[in-house]
C-alpha positions as CSV (number, residue, x, y, z in Angstrom):
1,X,26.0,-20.8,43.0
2,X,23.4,-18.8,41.0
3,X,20.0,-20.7,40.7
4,X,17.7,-21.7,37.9
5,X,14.6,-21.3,37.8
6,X,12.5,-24.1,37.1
7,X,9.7,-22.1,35.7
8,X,12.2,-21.2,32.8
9,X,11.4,-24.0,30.5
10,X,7.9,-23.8,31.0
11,X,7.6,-19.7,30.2
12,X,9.9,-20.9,26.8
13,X,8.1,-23.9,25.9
14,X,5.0,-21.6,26.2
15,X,6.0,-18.6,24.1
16,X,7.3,-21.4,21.8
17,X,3.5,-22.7,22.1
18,X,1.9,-19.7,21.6
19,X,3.9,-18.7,18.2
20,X,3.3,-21.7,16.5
21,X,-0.5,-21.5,17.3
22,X,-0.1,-17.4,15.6
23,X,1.4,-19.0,12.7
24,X,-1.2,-21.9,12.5
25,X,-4.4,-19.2,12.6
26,X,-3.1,-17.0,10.4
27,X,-1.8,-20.1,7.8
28,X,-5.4,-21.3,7.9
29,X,-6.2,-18.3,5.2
30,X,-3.0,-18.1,3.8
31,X,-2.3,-19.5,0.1
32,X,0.6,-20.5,-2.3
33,X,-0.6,-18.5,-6.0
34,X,1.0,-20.0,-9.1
35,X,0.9,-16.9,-11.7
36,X,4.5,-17.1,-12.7
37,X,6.5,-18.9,-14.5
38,X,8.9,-20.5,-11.6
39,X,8.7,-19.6,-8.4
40,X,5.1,-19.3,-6.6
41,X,4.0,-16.7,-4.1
42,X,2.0,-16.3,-1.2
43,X,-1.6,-14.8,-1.1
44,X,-4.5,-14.1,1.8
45,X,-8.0,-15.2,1.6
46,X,-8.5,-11.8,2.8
47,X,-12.8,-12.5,2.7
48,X,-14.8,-15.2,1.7
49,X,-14.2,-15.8,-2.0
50,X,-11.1,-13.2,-2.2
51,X,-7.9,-13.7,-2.3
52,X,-5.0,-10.6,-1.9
53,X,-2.0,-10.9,-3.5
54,X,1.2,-8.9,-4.8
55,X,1.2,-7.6,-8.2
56,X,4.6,-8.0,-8.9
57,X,4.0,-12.2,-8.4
58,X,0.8,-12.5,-10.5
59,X,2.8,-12.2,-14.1
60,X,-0.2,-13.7,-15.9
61,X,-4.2,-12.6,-16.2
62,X,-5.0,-16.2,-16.6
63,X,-4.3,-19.5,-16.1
64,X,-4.0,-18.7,-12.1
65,X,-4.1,-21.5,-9.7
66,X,-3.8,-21.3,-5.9
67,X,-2.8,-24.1,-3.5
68,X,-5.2,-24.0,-0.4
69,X,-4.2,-25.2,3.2
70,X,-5.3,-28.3,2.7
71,X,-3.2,-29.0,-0.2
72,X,-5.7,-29.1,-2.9
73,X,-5.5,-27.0,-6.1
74,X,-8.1,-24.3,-7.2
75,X,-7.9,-22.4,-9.9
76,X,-8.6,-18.2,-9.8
77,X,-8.9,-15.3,-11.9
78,X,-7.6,-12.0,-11.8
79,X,-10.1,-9.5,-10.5
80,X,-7.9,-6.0,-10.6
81,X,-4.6,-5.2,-9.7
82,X,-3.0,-2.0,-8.5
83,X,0.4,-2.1,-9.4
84,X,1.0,1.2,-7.4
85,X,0.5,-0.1,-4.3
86,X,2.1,-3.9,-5.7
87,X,-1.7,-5.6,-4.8
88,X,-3.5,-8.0,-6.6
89,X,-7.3,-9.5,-5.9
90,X,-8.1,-12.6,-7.0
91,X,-11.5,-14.7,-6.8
92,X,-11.8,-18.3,-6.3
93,X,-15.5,-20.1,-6.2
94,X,-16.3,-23.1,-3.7
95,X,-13.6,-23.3,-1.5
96,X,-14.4,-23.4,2.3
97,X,-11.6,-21.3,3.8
98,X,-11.8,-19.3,6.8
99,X,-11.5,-15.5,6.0
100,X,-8.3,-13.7,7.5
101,X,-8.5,-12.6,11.3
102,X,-7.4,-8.5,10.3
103,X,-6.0,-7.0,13.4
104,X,-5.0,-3.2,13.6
105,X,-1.6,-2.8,12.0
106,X,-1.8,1.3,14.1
107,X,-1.3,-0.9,17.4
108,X,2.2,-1.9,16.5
109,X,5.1,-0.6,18.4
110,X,8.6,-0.7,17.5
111,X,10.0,-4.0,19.1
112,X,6.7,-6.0,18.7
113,X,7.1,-9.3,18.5
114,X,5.9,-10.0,14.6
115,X,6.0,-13.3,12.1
116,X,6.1,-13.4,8.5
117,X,4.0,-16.6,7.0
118,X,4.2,-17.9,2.9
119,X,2.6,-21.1,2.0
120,X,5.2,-22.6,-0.7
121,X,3.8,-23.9,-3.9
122,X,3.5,-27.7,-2.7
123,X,1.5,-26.0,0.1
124,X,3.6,-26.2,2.7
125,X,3.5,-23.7,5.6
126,X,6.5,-21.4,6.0
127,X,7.4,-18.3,8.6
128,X,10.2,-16.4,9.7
129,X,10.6,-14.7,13.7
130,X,11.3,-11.2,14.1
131,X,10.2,-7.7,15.5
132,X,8.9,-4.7,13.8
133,X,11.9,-2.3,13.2
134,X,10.4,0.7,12.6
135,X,6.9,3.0,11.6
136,X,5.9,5.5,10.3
137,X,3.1,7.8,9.0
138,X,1.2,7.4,5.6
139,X,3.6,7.6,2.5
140,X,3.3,7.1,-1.2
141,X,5.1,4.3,-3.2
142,X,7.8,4.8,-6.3
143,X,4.8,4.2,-8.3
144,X,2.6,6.9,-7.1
145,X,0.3,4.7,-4.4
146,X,-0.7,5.6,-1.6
147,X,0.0,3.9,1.6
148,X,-1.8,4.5,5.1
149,X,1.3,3.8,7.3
150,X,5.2,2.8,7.2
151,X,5.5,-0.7,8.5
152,X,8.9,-2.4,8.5
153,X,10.2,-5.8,9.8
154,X,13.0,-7.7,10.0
155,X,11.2,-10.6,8.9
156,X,12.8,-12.3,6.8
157,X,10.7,-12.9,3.6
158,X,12.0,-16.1,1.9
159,X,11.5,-16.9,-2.3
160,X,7.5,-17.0,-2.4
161,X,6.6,-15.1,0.8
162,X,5.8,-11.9,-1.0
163,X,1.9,-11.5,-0.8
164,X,2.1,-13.5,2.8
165,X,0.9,-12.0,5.7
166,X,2.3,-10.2,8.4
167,X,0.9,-11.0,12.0
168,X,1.1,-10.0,15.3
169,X,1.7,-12.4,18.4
170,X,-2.1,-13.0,19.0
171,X,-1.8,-14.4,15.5
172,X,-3.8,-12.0,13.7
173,X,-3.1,-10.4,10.1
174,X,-1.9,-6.7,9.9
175,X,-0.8,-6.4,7.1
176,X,0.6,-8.0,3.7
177,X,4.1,-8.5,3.0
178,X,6.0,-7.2,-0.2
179,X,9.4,-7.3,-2.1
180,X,8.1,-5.2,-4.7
181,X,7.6,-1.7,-3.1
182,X,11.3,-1.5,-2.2
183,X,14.5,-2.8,-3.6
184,X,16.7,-3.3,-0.6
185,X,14.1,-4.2,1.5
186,X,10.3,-5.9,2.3
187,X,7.9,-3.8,3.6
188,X,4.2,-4.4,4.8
189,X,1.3,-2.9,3.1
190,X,-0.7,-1.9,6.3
191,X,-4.4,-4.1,6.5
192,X,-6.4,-0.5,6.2
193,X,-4.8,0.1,2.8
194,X,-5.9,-3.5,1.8
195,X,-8.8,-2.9,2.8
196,X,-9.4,0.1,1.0
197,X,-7.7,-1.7,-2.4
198,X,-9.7,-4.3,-2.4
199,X,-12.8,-2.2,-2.1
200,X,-12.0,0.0,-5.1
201,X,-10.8,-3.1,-7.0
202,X,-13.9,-5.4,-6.8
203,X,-16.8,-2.4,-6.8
204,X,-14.6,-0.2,-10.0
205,X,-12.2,-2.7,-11.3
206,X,-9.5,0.2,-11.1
207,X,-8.2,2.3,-8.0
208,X,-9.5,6.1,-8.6
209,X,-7.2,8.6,-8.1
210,X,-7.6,12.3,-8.7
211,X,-5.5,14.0,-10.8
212,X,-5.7,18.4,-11.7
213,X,-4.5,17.7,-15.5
214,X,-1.2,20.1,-15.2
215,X,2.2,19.3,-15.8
216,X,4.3,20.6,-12.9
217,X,8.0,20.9,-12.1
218,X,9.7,22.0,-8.8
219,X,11.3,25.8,-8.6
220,X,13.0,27.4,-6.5
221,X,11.5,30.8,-4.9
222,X,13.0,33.5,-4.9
223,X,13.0,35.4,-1.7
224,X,11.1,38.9,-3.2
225,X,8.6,36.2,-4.5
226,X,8.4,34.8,-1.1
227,X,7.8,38.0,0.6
228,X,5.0,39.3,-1.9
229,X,2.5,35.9,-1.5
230,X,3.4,35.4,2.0
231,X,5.0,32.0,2.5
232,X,8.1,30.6,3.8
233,X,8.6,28.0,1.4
234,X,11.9,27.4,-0.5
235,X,10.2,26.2,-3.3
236,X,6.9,25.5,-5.3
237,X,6.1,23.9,-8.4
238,X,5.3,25.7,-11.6
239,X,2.8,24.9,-14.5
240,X,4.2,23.5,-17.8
241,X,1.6,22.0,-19.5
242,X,-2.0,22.1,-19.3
243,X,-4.4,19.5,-20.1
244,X,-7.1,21.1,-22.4
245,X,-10.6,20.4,-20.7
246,X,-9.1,19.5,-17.4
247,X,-9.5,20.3,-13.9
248,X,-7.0,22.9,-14.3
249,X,-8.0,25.0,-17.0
250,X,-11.3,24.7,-16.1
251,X,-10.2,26.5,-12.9
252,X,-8.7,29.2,-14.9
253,X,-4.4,27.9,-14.3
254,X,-1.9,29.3,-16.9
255,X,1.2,28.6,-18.1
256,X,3.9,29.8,-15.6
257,X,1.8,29.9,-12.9
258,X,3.4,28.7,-9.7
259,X,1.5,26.8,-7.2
260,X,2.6,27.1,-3.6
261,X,-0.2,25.6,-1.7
262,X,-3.4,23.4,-1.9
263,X,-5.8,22.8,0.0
264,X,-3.9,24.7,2.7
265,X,-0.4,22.6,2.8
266,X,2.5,23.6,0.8
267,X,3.3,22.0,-2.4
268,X,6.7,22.0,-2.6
269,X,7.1,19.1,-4.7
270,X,5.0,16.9,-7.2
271,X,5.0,14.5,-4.6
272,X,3.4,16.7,-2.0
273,X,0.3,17.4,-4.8
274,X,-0.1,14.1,-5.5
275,X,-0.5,13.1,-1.8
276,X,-3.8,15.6,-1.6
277,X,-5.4,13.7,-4.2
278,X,-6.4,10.6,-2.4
279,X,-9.6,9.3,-4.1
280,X,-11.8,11.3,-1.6
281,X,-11.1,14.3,-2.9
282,X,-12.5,13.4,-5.9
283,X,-15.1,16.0,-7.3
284,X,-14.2,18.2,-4.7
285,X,-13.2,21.8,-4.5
286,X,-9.2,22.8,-3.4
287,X,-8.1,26.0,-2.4
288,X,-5.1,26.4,-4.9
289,X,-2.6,29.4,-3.9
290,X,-0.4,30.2,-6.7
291,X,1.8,33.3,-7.5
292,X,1.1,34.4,-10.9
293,X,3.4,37.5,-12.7
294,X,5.0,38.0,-8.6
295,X,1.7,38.2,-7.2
296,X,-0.8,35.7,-4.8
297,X,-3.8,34.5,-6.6
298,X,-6.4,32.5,-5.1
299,X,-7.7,29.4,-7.2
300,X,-10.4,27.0,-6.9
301,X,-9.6,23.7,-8.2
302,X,-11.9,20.7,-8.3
303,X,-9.9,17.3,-8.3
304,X,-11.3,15.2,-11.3
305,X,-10.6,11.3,-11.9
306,X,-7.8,10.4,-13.7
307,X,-9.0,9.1,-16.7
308,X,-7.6,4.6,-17.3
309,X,-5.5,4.1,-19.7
310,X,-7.0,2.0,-22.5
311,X,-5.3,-1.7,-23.2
């Protein structure tokens, strides 16, 4: 007769135990954020004062309330929002909430144990059991933002969990949850790439991104082209617009002019440019390589600011 062993219970009632207490931390800076018309979402009191949340839930720049933990009401305002990367930063005044415990989302490992926590708009608590499914490396977003690292679980995230947090068994926050960044599933926006939001966000009031003022379109290359500048590329990207005054024309770019690498790395596609112009590169010189008339030419580009968009 096989035997069972006592300790059994004990190690479930434990892990049990010790899940409830990760959701309990982590619910102790997580929000409900009315800023829609019917359903609420989640948010994190990411620092003291500041609350993250997803910009596809806040609908409205004012008339924002948050329910806290406690169940009271507060109301917030809109501090930036950075629809590229689906985040939101809110401030609230006076209320004593313990800032988010951020752990590091690049200690995750496919099969991790993680949760998924929402505070619902009458502040209830909320969470759903799962494991991370899969990572990645960094990545850029539909809408052009750019993300330091893949995180998915299969968490799952119920009507106002968007903008929730995802944590880790120890009951720390890596990351924040999302609907909006995908349309078949939620993803988590990794804590470093909060972090780095909110930054921008509260010291700007807009995310800088550089930009080389060109219009570009993929092309193929054809194999005597590839030959004569030296790469192994199939394709590039070729200039069909210029931006007068711009980065580009003040680096001396034409019309027709292909560009095959930047800063070392081929560009094969827009997508590929546009992930070498993180806001550090800003004001900073790139080594362009382009083939102009069949022939390699060496450009220096410096990356300028993307200028906002007024209204």
């Amino acid at each position: 007769m096989a035997s069972f062993s006592s300790e059994a219970p004990s190690v479930l009632r434990d892990l049990s135990n010790n899940l409830a207490d990760a959701v309990e931390r982590a619910g102790a800076s997580t929000v409900a954020v009315h800023a829609r018309q019917r359903q609420s979402a989640s948010g994190v009191l990411w620092r003291p004062g500041v609350i993250v949340a997803t910009d596809h839930t806040v609908e409205r720049d004012d008339d924002i309330t948050v329910t806290l933990p406690d169940g009271t009401s507060s109301s917030a305002t809109l501090a930036g929002r950075d629809p590229s990367t689906d985040l939101a930063i809110l401030k609230i005044a006076g209320a004593n909430l313990p800032a988010a415990a951020v752990g590091d989302a690049t200690a995750l490992r496919v099969g991790h144990m993680a949760l998924a926590v929402g505070r619902f708009g009458e502040g209830g608590l909320g969470t759903s059991l799962g494991v991370v499914s899969a990572l990645g490396g960094p990545w850029n977003t539909w809408r052009g933002g750019q993300v330091d690292q893949f995180i998915r679980a299969d968490v799952t995230l119920y009507p106002g969990f968007s903008g929730g947090p995802l944590v880790n068994a120890a009951g720390e926050i890596v990351g924040i949850n999302t609907s909006g960044l995908s349309r078949n599933m939620g993803l988590t926006i990794p804590a470093t790439t909060v972090h780095r939001v909110v930054e921008q966000l509260l010291t700007k009031g807009h995310i800088a991104r550089g930009y080389l003022g060109v219009g570009l379109q993929p092309v193929r290359l054809p194999d005597t082209l590839k030959q004569s500048v030296g790469v192994t590329s199939e394709t590039g990207v070729i200039v069909i617009s210029i931006e007068g005054g711009g980065p580009a024309e003040k680096a001396g770019l034409f019309i027709g002019d292909i560009l095959i690498a930047l800063d070392g790395t081929p560009t094969p596609d827009t997508d590929a440019v546009q992930a070498l112009l993180g806001p550090e590169r800003i004001g900073t010189p790139l080594a362009a390589k382009v083939a102009r008339g069949g022939a390699p030419v060496d450009v220096a580009i410096t990356v300028g600011e993307r200028p906002q968009r007024e209204g």
